[in-house]
Backbone as a printed PyTorch tensor [residue, N CA C, xyz], in Angstrom:
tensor([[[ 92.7570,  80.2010, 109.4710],
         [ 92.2500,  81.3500, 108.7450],
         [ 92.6740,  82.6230, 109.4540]],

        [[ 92.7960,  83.6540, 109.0660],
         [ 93.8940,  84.8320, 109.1600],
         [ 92.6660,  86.2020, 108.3450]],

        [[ 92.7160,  87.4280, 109.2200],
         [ 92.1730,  88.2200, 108.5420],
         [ 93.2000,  89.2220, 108.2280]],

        [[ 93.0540,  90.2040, 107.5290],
         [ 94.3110,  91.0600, 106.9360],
         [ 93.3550,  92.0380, 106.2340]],

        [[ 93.7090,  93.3070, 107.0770],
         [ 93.5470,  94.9930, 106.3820],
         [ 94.0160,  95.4820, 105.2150]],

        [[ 93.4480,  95.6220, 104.3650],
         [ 94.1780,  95.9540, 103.0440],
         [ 93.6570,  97.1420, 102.8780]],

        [[ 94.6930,  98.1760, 102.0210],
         [ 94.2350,  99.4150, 101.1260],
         [ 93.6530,  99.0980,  99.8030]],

        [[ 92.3100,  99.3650,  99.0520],
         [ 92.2420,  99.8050,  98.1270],
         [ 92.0350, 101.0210,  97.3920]],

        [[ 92.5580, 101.0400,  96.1430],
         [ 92.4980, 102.4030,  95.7720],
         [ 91.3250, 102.9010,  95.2240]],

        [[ 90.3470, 104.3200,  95.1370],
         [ 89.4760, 104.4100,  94.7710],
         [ 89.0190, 103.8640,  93.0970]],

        [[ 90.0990, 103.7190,  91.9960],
         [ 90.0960, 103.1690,  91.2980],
         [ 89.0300, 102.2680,  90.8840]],

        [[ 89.5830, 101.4540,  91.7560],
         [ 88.6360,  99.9110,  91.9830],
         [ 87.8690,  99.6380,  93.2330]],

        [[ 87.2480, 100.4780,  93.7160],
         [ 86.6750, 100.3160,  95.0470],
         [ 85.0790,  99.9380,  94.4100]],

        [[ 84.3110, 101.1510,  93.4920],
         [ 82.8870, 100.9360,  92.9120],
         [ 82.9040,  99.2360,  92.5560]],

        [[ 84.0290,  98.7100,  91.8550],
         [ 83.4320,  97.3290,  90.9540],
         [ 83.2990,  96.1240,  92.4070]],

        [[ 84.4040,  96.8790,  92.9740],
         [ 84.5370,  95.4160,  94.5650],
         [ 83.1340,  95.7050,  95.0910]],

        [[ 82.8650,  96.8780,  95.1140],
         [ 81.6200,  97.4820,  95.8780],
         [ 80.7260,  96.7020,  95.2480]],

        [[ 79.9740,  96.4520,  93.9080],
         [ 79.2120,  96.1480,  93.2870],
         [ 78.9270,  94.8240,  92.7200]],

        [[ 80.4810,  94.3540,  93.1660],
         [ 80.6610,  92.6390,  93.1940],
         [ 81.3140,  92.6070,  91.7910]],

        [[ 81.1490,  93.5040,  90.8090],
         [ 81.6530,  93.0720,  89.6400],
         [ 83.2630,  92.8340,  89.8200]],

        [[ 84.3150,  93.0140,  90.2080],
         [ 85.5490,  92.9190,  90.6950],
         [ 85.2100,  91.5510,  91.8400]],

        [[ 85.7780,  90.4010,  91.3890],
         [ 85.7960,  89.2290,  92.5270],
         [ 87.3040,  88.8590,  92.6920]],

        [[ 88.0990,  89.4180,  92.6190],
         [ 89.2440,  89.2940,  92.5780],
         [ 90.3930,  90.3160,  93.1100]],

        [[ 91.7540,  90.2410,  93.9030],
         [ 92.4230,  90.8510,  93.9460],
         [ 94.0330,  90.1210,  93.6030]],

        [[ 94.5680,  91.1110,  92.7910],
         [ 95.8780,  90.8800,  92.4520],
         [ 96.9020,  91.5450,  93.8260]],

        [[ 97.6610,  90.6520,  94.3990],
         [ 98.3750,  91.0710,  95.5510],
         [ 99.6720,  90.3660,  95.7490]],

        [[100.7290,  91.3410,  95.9670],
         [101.7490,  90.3840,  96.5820],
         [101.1980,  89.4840,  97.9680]],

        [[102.1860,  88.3440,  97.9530],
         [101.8740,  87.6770,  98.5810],
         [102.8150,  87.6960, 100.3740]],

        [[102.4840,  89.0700, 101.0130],
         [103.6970,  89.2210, 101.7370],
         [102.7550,  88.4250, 103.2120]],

        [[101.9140,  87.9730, 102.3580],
         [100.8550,  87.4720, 103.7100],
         [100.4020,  86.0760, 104.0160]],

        [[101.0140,  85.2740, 103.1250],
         [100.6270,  83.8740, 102.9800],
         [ 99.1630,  83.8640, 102.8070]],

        [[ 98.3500,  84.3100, 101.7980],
         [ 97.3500,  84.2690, 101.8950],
         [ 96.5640,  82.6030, 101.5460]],

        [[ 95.1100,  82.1950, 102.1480],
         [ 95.0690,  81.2180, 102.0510],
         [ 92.8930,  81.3860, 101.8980]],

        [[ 92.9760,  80.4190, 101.2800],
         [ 91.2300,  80.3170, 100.8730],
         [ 90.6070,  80.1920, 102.3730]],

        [[ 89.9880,  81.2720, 103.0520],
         [ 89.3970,  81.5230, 103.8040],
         [ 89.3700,  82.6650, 104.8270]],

        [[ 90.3700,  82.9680, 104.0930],
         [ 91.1480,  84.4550, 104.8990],
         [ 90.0570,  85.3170, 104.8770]],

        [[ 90.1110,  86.3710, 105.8390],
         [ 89.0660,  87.2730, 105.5330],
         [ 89.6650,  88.8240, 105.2510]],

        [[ 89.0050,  89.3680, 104.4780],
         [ 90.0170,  90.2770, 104.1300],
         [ 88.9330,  91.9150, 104.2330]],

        [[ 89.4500,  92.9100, 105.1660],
         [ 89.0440,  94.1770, 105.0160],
         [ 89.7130,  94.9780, 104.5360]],

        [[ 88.8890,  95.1650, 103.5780],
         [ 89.6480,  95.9880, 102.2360],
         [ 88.9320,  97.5680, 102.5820]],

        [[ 89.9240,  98.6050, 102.4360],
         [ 89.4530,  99.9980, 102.9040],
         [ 89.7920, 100.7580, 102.1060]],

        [[ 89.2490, 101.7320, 101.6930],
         [ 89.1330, 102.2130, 100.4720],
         [ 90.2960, 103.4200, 101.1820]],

        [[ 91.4190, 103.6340, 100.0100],
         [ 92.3780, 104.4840, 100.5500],
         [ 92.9050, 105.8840,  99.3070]],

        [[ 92.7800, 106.8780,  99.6800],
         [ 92.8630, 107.8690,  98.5440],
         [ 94.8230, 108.1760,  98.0290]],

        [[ 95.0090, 107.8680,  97.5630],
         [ 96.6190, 107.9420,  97.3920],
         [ 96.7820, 109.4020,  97.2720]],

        [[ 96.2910, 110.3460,  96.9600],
         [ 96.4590, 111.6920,  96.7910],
         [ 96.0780, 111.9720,  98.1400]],

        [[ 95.2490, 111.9730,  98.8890],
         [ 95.3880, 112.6860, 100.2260],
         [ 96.2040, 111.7250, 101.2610]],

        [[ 96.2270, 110.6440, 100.8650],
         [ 97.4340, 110.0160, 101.6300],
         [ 96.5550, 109.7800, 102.9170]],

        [[ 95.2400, 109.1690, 102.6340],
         [ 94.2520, 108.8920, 103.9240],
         [ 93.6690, 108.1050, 103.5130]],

        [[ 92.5980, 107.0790, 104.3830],
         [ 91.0260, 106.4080, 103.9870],
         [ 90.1480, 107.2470, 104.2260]],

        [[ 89.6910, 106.9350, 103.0930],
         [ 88.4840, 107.3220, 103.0030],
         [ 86.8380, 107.3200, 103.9560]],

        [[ 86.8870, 105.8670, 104.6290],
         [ 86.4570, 106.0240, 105.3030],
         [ 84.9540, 104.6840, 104.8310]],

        [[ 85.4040, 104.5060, 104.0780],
         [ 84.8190, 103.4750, 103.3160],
         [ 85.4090, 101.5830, 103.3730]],

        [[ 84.9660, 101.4510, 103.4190],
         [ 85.5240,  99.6050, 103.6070],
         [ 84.2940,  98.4350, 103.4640]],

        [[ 84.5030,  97.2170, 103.2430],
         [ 84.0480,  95.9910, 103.2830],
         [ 84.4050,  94.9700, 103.2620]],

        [[ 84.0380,  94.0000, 103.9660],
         [ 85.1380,  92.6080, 104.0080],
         [ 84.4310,  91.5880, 103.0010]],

        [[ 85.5170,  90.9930, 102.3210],
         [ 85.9170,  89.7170, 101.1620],
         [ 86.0310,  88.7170, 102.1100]],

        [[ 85.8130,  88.0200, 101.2950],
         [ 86.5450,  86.5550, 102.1170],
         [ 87.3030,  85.8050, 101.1040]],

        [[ 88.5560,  85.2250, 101.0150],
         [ 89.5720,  84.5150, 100.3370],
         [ 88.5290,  83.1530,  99.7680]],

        [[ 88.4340,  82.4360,  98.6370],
         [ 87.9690,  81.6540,  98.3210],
         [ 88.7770,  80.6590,  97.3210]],

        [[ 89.9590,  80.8490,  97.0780],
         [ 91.0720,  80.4160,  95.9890],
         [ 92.3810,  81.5050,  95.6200]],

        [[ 93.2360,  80.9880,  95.5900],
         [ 94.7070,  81.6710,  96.0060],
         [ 95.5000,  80.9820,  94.8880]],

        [[ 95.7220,  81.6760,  93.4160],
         [ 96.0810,  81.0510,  92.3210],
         [ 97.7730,  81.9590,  92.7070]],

        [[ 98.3950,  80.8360,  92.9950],
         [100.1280,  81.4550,  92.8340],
         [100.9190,  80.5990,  91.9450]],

        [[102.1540,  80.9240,  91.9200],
         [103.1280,  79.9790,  90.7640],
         [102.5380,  79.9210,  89.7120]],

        [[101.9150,  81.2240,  89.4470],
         [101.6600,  80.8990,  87.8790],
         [102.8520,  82.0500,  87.0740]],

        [[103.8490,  81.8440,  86.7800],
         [104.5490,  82.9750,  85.8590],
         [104.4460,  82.5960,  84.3450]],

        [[103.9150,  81.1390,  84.4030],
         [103.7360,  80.5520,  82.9170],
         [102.5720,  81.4800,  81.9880]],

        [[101.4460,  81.7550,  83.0140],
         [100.4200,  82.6990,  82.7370],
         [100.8480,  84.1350,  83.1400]],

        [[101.8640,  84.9190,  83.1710],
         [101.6070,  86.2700,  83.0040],
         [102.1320,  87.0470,  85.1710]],

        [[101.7450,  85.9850,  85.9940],
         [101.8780,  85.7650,  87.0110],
         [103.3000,  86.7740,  87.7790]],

        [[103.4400,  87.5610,  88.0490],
         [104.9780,  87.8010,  88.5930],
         [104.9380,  86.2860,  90.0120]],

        [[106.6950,  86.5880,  90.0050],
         [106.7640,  85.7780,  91.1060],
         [106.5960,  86.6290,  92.3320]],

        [[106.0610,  85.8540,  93.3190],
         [105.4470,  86.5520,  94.8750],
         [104.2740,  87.3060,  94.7640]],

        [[103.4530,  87.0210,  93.7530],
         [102.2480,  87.7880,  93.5100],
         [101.3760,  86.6600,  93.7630]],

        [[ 99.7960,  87.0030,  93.8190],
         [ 98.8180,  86.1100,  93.9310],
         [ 97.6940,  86.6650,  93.4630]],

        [[ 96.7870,  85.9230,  92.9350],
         [ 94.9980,  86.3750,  92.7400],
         [ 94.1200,  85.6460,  93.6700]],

        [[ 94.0390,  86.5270,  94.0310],
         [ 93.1890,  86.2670,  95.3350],
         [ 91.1490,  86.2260,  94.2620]],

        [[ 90.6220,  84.8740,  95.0030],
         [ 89.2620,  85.2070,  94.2730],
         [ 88.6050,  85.3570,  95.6040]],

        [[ 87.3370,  85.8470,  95.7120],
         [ 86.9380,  86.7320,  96.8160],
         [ 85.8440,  86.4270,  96.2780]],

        [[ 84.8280,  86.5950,  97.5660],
         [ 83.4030,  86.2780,  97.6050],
         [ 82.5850,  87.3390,  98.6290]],

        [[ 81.2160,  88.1760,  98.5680],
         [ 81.4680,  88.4590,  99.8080],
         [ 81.2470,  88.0310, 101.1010]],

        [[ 80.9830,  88.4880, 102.0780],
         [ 80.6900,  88.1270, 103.2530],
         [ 79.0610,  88.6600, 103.6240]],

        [[ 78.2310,  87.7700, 104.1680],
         [ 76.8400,  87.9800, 104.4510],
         [ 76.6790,  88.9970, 105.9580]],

        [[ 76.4820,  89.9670, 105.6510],
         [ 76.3400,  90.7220, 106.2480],
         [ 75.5450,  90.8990, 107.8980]],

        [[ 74.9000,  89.6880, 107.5770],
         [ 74.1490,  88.8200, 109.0490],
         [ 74.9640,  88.0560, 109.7750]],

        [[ 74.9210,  87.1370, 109.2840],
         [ 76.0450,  85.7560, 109.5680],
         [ 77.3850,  85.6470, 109.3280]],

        [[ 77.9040,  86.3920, 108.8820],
         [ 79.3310,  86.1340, 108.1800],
         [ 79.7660,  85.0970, 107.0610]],

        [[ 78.5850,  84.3420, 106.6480],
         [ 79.0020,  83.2640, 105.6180],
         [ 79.4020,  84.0310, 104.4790]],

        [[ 80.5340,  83.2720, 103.4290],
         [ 80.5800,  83.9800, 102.4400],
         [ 79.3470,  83.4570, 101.5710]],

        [[ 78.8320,  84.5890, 100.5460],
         [ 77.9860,  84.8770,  99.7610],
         [ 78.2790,  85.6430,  98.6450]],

        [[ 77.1210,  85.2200,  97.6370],
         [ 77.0950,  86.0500,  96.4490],
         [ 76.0550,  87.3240,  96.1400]],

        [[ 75.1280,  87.8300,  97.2810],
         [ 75.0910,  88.5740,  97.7090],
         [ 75.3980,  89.5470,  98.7740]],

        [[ 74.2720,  90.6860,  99.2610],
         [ 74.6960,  90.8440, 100.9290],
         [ 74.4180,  90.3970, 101.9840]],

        [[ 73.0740,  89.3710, 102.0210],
         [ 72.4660,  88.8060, 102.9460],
         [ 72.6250,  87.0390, 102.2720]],

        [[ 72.9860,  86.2700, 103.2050],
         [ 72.9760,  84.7290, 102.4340],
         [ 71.5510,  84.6320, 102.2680]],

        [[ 70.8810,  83.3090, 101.8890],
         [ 69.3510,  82.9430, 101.4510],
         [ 69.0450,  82.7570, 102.4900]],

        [[ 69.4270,  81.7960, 103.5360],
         [ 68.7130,  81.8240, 104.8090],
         [ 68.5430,  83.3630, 105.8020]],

        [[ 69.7700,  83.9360, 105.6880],
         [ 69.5230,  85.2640, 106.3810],
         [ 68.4440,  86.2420, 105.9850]],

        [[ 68.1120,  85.9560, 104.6680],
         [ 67.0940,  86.9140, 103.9280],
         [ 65.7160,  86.0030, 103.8270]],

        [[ 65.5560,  85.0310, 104.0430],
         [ 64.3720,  84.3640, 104.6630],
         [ 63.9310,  84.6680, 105.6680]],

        [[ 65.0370,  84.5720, 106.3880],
         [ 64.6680,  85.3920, 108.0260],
         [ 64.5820,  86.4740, 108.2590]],

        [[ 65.4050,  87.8890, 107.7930],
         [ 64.8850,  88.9830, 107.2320],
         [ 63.2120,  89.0570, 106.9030]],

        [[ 62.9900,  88.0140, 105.6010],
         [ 61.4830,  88.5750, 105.1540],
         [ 60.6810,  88.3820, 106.0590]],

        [[ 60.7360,  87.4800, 106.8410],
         [ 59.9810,  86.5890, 107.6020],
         [ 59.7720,  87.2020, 109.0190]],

        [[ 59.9250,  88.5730, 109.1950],
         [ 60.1890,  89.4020, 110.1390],
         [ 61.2490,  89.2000, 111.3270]],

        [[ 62.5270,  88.8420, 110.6290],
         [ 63.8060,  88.2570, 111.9150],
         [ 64.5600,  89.3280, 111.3540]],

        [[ 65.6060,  89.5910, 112.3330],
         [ 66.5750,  90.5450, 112.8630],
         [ 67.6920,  90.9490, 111.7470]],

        [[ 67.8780,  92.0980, 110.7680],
         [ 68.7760,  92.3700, 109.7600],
         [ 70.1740,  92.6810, 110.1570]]])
């Protein structure tokens, strides 16, 4: 497993932010692979900076060789999950269930 810095554009930063976006379309100049972890940083193309904003994905399925579906070649869809903000497990929230048990339960956020 391999982590890798990525730019995103403000575009699509709110839906990744909000979980509605579980996915990234990317060349594949990275061998990406289901478990990768990925910090994605929110990058302004007009000021030609980050923003200053970021959160890490984690790789969960790596659909390539598809050009039959629409696919360029050397591209990939990356599906992404996030990462629990305690533990590092990936999750479908920000805290996994056990971390937020322990959270309620007066343990360490």
């Amino acid at each position: 497993m391999s982590s890798h810095e990525l730019k995103t554009w403000p575009d699509y930063w709110l839906s990744l932010e909000t979980g509605a976006k579980t996915f990234e379309i990317r060349r594949n100049d990275r061998s990406f692979q289901p478990g990768d972890d990925l910090l994605l940083r929110e990058w302004d193309p007009s000021a030609a900076e980050y923003t200053g904003r970021w959160l890490w994905r984690r790789v969960t399925y790596v659909l390539r060789d598809a050009e039959r579906f629409g696919l360029r070649d050397g591209f990939v869809v990356l599906g992404l999950a996030r990462v629990c903000d305690k533990c590092g497990e990936a999750v479908g929230y920000v805290l996994c269930d056990p971390c937020s048990a322990s959270v309620e339960a007066g343990g360490d956020a």
